[in-house]
DRENMIVEX-984430 format. One record per atom (N, C-alpha, C): x, y, z; residue in one letter. Coordinates in steps of 0.02 Angstrom, whole numbers, padded with zeros to 5 digits, always signed. Layout:
XYZA...
END
This chain:
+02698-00509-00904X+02750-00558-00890X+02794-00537-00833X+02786-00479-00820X+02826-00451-00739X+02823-00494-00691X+02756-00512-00677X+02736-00551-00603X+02753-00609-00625X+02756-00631-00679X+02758-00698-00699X+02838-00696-00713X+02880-00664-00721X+02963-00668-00697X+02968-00673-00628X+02936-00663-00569X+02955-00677-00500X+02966-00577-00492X+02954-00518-00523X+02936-00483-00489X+02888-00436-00469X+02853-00474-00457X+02796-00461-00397X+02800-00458-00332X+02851-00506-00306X+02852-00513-00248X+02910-00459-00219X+02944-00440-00225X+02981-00382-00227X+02948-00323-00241X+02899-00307-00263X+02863-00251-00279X+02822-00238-00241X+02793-00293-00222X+02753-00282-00140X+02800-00276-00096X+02856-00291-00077X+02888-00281-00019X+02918-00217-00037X+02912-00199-00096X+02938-00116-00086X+02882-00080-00077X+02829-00088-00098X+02758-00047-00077X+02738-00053-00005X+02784-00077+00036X+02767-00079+00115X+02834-00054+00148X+02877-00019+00095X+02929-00006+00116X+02928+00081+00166X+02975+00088+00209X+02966+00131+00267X+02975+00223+00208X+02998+00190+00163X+03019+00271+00115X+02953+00289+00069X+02921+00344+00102X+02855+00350+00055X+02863+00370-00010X+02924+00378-00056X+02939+00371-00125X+02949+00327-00133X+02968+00285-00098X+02995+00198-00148X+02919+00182-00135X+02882+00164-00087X+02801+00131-00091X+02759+00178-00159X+02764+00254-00150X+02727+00266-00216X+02751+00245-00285X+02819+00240-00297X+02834+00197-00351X+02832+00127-00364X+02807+00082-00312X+02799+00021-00311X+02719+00022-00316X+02685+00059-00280X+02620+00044-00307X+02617+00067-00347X+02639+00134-00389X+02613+00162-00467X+02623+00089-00496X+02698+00052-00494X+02699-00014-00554X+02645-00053-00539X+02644-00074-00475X+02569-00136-00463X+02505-00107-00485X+02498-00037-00488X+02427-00024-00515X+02427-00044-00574X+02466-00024-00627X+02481-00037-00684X+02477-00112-00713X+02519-00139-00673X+02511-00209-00694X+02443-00243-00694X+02407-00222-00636X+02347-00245-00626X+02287-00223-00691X+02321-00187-00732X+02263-00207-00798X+02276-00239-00846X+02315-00285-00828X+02341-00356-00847X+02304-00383-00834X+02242-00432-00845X+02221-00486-00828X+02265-00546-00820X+02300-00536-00858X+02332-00591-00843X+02394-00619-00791X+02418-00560-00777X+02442-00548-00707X+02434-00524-00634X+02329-00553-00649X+02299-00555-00580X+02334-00618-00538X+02306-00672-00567X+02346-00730-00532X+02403-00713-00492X+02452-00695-00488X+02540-00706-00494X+02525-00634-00448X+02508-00574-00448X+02494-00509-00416X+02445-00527-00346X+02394-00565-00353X+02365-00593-00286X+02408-00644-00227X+02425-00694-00274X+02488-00739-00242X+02539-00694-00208X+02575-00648-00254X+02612-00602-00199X+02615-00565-00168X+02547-00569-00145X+02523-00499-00096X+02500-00451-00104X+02491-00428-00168X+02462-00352-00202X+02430-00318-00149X+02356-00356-00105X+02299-00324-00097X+02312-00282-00039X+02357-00299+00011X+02360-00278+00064X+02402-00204+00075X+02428-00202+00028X+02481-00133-00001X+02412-00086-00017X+02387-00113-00055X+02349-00073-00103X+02267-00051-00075X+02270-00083-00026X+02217-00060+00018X+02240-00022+00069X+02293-00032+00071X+02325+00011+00141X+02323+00091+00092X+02351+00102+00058X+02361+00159+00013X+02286+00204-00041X+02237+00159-00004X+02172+00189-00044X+02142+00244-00034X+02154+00281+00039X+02137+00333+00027X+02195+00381+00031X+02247+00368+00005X+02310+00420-00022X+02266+00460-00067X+02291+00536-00065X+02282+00571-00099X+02308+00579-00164X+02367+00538-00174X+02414+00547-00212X+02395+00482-00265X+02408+00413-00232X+02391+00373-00255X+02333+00338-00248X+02257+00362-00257X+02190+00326-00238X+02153+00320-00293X+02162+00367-00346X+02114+00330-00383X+02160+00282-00445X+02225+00285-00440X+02251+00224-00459X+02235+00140-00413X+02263+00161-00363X+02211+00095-00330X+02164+00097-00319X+02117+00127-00324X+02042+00102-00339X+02022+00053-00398X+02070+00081-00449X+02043+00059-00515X+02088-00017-00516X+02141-00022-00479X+02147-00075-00476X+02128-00134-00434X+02099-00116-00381X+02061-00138-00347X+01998-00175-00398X+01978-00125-00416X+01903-00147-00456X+01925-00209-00514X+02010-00191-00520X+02038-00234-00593X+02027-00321-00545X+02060-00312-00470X+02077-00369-00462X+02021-00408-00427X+01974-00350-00402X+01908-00388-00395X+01872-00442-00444X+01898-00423-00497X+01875-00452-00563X+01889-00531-00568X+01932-00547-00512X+01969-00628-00503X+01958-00655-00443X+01942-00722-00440X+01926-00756-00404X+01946-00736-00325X+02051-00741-00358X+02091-00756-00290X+02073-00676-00269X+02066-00629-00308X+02090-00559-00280X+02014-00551-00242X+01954-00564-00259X+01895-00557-00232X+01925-00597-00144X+01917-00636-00135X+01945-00677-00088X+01981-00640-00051X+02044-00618-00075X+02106-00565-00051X+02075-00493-00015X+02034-00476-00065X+02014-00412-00047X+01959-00414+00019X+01937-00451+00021X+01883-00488+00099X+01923-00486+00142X+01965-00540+00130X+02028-00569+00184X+02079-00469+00210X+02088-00436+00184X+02131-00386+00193X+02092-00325+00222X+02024-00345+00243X+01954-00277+00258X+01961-00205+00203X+01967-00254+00156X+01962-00233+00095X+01884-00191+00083X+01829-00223+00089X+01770-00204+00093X+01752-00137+00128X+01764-00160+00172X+01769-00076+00234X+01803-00035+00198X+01853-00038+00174X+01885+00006+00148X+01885+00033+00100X+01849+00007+00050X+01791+00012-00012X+01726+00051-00006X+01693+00034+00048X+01641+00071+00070X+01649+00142+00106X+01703+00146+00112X+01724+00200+00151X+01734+00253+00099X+01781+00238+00061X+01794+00271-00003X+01715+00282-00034X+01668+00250-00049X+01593+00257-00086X+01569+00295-00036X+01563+00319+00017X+01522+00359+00043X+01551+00438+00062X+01626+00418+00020X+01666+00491+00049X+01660+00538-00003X+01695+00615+00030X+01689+00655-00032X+01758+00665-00085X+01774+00608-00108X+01815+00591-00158X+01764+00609-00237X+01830+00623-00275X+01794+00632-00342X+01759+00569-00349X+01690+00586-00404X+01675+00536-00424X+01680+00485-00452X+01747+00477-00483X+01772+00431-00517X+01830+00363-00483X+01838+00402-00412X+01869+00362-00369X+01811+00330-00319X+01755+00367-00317X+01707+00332-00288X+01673+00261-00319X+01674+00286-00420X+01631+00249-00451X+01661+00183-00458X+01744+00175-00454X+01791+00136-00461X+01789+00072-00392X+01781+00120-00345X+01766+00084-00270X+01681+00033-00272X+01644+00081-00282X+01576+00059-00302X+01579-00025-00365X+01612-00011-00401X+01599-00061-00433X+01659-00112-00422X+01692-00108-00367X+01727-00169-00355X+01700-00212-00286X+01649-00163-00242X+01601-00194-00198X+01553-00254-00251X+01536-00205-00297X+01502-00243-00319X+01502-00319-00358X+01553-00326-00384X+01601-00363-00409X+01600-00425-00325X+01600-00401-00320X+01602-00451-00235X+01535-00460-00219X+01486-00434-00219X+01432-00453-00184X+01414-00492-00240X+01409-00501-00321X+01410-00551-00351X+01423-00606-00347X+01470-00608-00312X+01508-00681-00297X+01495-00720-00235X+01479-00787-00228X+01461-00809-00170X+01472-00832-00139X+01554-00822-00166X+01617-00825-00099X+01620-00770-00072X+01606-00705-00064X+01614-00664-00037X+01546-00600-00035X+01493-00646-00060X+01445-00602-00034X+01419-00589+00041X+01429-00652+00070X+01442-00625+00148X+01454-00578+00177X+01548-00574+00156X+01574-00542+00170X+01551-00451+00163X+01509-00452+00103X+01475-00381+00089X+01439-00376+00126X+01371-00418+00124X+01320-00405+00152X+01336-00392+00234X+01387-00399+00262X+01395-00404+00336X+01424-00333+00375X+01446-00326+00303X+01466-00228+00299X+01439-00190+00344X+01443-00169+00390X+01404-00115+00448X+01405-00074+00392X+01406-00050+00356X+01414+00041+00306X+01394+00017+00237X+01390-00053+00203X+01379-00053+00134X+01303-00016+00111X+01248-00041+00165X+01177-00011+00151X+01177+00050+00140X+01183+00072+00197X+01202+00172+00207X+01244+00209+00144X+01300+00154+00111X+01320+00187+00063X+01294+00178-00009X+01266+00116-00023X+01243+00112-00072X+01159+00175-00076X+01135+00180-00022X+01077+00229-00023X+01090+00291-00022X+01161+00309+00000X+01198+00365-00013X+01220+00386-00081X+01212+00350-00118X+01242+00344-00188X+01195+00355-00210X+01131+00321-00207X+01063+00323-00267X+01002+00406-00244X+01050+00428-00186X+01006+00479-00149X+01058+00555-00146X+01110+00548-00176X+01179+00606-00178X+01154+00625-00253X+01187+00696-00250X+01151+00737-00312X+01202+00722-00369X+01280+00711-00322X+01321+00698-00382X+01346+00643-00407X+01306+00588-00372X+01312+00513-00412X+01282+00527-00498X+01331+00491-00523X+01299+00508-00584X+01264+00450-00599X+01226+00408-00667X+01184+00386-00681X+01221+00288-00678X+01298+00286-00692X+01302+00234-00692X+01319+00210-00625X+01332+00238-00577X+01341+00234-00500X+01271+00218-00469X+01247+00238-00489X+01165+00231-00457X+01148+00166-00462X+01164+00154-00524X+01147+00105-00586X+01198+00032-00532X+01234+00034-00514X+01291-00020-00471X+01272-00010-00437X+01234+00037-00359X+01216+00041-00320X+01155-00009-00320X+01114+00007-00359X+01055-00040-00374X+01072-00118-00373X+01134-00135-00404X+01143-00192-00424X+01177-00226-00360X+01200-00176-00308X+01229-00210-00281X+01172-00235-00192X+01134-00182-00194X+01077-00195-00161X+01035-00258-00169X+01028-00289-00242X+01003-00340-00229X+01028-00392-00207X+01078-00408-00212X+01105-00470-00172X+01120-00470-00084X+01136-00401-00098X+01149-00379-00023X+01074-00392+00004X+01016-00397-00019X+00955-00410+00003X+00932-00454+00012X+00968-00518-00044X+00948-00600-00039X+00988-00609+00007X+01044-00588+00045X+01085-00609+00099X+01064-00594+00160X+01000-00566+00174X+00971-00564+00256X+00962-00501+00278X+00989-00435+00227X+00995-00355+00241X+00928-00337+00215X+00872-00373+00217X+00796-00319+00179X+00794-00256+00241X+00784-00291+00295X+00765-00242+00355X+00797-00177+00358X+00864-00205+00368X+00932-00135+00335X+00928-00084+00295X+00895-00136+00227X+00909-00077+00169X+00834-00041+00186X+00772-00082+00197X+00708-00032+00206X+00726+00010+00248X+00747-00005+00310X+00759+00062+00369X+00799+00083+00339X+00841+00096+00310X+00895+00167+00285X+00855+00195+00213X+00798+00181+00195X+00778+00232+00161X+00781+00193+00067X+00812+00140+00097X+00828+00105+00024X+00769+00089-00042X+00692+00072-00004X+00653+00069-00050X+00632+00135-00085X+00629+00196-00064X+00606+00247-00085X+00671+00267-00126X+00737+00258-00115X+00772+00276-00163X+00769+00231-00229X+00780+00166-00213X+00763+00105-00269X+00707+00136-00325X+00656+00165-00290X+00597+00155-00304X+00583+00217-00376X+00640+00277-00363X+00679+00339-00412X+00704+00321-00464X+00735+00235-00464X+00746+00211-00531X+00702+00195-00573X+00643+00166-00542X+00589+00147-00603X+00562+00205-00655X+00549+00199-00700X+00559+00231-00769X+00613+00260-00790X+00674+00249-00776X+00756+00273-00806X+00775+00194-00867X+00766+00227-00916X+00783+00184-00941X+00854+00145-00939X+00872+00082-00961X+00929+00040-00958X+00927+00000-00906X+00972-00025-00877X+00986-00079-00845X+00977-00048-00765X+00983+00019-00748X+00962+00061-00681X+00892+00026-00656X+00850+00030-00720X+00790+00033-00695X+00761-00074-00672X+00796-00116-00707X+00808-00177-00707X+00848-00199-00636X+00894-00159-00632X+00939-00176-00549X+00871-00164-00495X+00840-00091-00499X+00817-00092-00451X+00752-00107-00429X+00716-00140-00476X+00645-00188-00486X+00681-00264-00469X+00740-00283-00477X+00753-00359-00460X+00778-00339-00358X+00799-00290-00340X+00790-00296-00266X+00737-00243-00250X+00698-00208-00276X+00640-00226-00230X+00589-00277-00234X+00583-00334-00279X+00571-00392-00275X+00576-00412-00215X+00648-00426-00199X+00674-00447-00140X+00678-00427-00072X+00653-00367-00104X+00654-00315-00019X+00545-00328-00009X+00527-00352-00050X+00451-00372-00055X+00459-00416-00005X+00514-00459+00005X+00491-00514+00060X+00456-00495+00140X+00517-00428+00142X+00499-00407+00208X+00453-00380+00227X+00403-00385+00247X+00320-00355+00250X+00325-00267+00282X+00407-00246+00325X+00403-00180+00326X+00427-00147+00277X+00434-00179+00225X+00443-00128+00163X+00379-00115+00120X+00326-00135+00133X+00251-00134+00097X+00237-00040+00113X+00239-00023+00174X+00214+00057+00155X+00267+00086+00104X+00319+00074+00108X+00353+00123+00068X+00340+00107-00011X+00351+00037+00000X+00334+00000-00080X+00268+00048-00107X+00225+00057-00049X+00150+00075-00090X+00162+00145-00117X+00226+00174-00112X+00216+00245-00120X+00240+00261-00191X+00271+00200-00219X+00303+00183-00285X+00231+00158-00315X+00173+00122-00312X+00153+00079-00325X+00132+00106-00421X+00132+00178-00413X+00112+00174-00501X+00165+00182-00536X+00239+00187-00516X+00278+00154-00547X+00299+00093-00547X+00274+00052-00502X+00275-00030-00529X+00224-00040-00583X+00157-00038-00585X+00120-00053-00612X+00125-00007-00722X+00170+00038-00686X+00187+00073-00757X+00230+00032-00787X+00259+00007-00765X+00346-00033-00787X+00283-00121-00797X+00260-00127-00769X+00219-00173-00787X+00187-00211-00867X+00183-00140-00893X+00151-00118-00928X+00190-00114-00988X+00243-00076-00962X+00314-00055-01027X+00362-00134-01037X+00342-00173-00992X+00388-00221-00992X+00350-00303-00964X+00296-00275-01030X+00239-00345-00994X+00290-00418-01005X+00307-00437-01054X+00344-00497-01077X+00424-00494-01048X+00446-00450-01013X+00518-00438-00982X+00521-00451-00941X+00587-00463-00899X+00620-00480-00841X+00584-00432-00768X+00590-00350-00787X+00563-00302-00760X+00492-00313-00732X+00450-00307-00791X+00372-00317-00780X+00368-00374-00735X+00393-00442-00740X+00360-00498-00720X+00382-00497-00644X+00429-00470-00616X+00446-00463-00560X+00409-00379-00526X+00401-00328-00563X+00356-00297-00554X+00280-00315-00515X+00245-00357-00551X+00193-00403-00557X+00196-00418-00478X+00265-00483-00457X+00266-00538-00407X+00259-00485-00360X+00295-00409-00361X+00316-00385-00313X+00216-00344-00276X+00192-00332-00334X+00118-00316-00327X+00106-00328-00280X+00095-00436-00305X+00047-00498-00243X+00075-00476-00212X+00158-00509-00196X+00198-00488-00113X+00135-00433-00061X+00142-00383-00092X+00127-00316-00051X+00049-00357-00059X-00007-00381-00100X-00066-00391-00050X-00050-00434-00023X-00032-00485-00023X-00039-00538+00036X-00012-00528+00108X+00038-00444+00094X+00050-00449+00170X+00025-00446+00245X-00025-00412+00216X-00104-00385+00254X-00058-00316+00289X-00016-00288+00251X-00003-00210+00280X-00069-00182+00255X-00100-00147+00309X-00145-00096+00283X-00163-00030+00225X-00074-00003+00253X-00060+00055+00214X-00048+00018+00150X-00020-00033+00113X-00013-00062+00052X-00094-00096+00041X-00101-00126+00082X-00176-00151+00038X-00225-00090+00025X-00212-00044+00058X-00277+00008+00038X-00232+00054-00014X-00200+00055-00030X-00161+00086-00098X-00174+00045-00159X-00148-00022-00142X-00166-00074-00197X-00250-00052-00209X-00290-00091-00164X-00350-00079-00179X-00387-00010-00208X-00366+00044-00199X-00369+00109-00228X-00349+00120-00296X-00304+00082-00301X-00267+00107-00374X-00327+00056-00440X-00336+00097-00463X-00368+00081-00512X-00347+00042-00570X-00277+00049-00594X-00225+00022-00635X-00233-00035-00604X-00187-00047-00550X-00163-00118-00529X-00232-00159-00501X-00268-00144-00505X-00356-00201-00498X-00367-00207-00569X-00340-00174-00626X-00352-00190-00686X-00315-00217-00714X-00250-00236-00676X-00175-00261-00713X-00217-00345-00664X-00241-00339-00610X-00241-00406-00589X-00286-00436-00638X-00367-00409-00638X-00408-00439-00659X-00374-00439-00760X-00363-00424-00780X-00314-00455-00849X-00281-00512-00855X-00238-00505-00766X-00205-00571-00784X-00266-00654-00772X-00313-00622-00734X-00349-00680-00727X-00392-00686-00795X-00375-00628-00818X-00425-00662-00888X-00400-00682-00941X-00330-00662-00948X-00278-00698-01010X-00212-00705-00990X-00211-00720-00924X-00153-00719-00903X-00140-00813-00909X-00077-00833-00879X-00054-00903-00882X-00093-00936-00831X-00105-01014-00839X-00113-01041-00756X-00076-00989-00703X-00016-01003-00707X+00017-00991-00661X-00018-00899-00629X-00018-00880-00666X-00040-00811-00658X-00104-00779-00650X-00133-00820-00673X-00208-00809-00645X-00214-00855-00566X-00187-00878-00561X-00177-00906-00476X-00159-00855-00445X-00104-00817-00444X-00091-00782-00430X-00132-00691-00422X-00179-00698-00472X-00197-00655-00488X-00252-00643-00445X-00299-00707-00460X-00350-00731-00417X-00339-00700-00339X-00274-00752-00307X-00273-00748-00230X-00278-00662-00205X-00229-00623-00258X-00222-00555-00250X-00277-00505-00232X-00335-00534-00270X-00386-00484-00287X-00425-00530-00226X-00410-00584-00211X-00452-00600-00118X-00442-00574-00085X-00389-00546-00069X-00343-00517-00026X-00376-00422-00006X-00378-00431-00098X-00400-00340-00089X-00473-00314-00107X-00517-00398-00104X-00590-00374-00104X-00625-00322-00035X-00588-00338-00003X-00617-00317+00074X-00634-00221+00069X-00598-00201+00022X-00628-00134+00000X-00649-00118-00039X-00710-00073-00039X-00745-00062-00089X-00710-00038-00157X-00675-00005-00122X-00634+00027-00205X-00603-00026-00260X-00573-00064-00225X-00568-00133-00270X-00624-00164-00309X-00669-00190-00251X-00732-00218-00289X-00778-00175-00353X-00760-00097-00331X-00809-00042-00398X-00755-00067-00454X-00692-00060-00454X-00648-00078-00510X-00667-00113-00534X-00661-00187-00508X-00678-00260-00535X-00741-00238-00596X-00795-00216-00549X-00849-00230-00600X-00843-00180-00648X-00791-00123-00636X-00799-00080-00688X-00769-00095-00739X-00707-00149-00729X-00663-00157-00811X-00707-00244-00808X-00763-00263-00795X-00774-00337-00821X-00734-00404-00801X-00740-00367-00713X-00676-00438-00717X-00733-00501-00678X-00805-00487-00678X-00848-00533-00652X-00847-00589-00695X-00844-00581-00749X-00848-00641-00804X-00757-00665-00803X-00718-00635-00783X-00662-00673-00815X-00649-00700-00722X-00661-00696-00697X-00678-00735-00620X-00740-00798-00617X-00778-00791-00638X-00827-00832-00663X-00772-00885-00704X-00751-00868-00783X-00702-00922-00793X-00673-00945-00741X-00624-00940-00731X-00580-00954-00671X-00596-01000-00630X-00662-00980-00595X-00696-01011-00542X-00748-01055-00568X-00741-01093-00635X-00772-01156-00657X-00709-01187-00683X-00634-01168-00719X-00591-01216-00738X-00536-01191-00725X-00507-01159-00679X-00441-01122-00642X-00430-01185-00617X-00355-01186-00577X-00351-01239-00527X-00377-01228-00452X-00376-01271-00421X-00420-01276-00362X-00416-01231-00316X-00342-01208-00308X-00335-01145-00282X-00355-01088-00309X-00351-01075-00373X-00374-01019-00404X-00462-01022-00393X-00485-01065-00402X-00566-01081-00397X-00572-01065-00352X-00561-01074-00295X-00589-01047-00216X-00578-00989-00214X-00523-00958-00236X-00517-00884-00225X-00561-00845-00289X-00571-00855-00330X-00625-00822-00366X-00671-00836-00351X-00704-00874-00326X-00767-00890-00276X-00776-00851-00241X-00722-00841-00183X-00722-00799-00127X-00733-00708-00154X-00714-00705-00202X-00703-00646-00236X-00765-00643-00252X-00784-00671-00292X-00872-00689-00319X-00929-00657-00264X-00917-00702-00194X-00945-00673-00136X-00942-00645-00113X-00885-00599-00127X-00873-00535-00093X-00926-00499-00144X-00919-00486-00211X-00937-00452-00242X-01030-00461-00243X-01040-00517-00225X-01102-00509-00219X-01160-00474-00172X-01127-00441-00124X-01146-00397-00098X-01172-00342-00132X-01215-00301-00104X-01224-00215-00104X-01174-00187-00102X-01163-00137-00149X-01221-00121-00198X-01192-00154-00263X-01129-00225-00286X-01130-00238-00341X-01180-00310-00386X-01224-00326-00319X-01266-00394-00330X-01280-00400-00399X-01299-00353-00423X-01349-00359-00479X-01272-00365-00536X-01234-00347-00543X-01173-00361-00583X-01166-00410-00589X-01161-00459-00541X-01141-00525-00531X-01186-00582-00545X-01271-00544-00507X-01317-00596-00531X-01320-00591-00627X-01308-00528-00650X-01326-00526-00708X-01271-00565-00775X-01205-00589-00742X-01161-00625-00755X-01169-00692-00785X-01161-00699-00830X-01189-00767-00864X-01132-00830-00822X-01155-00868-00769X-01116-00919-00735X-01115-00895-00678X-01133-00842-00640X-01090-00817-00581X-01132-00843-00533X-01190-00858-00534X-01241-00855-00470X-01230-00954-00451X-01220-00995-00524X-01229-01059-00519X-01140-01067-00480X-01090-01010-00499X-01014-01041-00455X-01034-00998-00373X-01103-00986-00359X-01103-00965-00277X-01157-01022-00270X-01215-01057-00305X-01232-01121-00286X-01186-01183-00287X-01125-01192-00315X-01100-01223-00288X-01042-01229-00243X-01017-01164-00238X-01001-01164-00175X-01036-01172-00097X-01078-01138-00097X-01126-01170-00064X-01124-01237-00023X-01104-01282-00078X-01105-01364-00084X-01054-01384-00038X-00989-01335-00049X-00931-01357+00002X-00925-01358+00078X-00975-01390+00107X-00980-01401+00158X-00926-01417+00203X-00851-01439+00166X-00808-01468+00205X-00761-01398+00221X-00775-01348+00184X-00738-01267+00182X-00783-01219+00192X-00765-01197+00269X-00817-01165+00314X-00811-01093+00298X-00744-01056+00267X-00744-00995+00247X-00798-00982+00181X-00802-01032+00140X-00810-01033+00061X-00881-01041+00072X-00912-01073+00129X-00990-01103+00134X-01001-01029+00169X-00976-01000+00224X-01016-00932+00242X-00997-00894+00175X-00961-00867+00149X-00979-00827+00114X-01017-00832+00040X-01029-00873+00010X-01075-00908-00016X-01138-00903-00013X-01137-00928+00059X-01222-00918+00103X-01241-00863+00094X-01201-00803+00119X-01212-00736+00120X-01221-00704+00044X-01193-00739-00003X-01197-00702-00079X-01256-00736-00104X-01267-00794-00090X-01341-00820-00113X-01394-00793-00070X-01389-00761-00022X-01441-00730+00015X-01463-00652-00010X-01398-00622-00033X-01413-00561-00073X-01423-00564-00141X-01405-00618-00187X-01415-00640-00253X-01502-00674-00251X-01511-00683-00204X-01597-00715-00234X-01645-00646-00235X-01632-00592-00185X-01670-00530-00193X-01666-00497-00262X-01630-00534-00318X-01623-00512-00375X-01653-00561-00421X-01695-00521-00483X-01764-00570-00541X-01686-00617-00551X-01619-00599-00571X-01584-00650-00622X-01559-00708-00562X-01550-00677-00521X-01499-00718-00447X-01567-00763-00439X-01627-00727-00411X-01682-00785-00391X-01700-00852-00442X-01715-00824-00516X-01701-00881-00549X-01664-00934-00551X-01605-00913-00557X-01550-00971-00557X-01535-01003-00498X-01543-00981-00440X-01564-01004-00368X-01621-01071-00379X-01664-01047-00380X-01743-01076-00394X-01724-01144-00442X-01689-01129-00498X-01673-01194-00549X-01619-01203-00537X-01568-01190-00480X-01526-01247-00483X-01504-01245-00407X-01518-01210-00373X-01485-01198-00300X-01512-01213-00239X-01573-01247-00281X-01621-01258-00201X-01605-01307-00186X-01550-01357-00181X-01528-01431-00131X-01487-01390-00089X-01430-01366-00135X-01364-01325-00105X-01398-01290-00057X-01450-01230-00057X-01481-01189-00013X-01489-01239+00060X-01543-01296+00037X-01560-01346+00107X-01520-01363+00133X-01469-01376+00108X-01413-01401+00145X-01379-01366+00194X
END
């Protein structure tokens, strides 16, 4: 009820006052007040932020305003305030310094508190120093576990705001990438931005260097928030056509067995997805030995008779890849597989799907099961 008697505004004008004992006793009261929620309102209106940012890295008085900082971040007007006063800078400055940790952790989570908000996530993301410090945080020996843990959280938005490039060049995916298997909400922050840092196709080598801790968390968190974005972040990295990620993907033995699963009991939605993935990463052999080694010829075969149309072409394509040397005989021996490369075949109007087709029915008839089913059902498709 202080600020809400009318003094507040007197309390800031003594916290800017020329006597550095009357300002430390005017900000000790405004810190104080400020764990009032309810005398955020009435404390923003009269100016709080600009005192109290000016005084943040006092030695004397900083980690009282920090913590109130973080209090008034917590409100609309003070989020706003704290932008408007280069509040942020001055926040980030404090998170990357060698202040105790508790004046850092205080600073840290009132950035964050802001980059939540989308009145003032701009304002974060535009930070020359927020990247550098948040990777400073998840990469310092003496961040402790819940700092890391806000660092993470605050990276992802900072990532949906236009900073992927930023945070990959400063090192951000390989630190991100230290959270996966920490249990709690650490490991959840930093699987939802590298999701997001997936967009940028130069984050695929580094991504690949994590890749069996995505595919582990996959696993631990099949039906969760974690896993399923785990998963998206997989495709991302094949479809980018980075080399160094597709030949990791395709190598890893796990994640050709996490795809071909989803095409075999996975959702529509996910066996589309699953499908396109494994087009992407037929082009190496190591992929294609997988496939046939965990049985994913038959659950591609499904697919590629009642998937949707997109999914059908790409298990097709997959089909024809695999029908090559040396896995022909897998595929001819596949109950359905040889009749979904006679009719592809058929698609004359899809010139990728008809050469490779051509080419899998050309190595599928040198086989007793491929030549049969050729012979009884493929010889129009062939003439054609």
């Amino acid at each position: 009820a202080v600020a809400a008697a009318g003094a507040a505004s007197p309390l800031v004008q003594l916290a800017c006052s020329a006597s550095v004992e009357v300002q430390q006793e005017a900000i000790g009261i405004l810190c104080q007040l400020a764990h009032q929620s309810h005398e955020l309102p009435s404390l923003v209106e009269a100016g709080v932020v600009p005192p109290l940012v000016a005084q943040l890295h006092s030695s004397e008085a900083g980690a009282a305003v920090a913590t109130a900082l973080e209090q008034l971040s917590c409100d609309p007007a003070g989020r706003q305030a704290i932008a408007g006063a280069r509040g942020i800078e001055a926040l980030v400055s404090v998170v990357r310094s060698e202040r105790p940790v508790g004046i850092r952790a205080r600073a840290l989570q009132a950035v964050l508190n802001l980059a939540r908000s989308s009145a003032t996530l701009g304002s974060v993301a535009s930070d020359a120093e927020v990247v550098g410090a948040c990777v400073h945080v998840l990469t310092c020996a003496t961040s402790d576990a819940s700092m890391r843990s806000a660092a993470a959280a605050t990276l992802w938005p900072v990532a949906t705001a236009g900073r992927r490039e930023a945070i990959a060049m400063a090192g951000g995916v390989e630190a991100l990438l230290t959270l996966l298997g920490i249990e709690g909400e650490s490991e959840l922050h930093a699987v939802r931005a590298l999701h997001v840092l997936a967009d940028y196709a130069g984050s695929h080598g580094a991504l690949a260097g994590g890749l069996e801790s995505l595919v582990s968390l996959t696993a631990r968190s099949s039906e969760g928030e974690g896993g399923r974005l785990a998963v998206l972040t997989v495709h991302k990295m094949a479809a980018s056509g980075d080399a160094i990620a597709a030949s990791a993907l395709a190598s890893s033995g796990a994640t050709i067995a996490l795809l071909v699963r989803q095409v075999r009991e996975g959702s529509v939605e996910e066996q589309t997805a699953a499908a396109r993935s494994l087009r992407f990463l037929c082009a190496h052999e190591a992929s294609r030995a997988t496939i046939v080694e965990v049985e994913g010829v038959s659950a591609l075969v499904s697919v590629a008779h009642s998937g949707q149309a997109g999914a059908r072409r790409d298990a097709a394509l997959v089909l024809a890849c695999l029908s090559l040397l040396p896995h022909t005989s897998a595929v001819a021996s596949s109950s359905g597989a040889v009749e979904v490369m006679v009719a592809a075949a058929a698609q004359l109007c899809d010139p990728e799907v008809l050469e490779a087709s051509s080419a899998a029915l050309e190595a599928l008839v040198a086989c007793e099961g491929g030549r049969s089913v050729i012979v009884s059902t493929g010889v129009a498709a062939c003439v054609q």
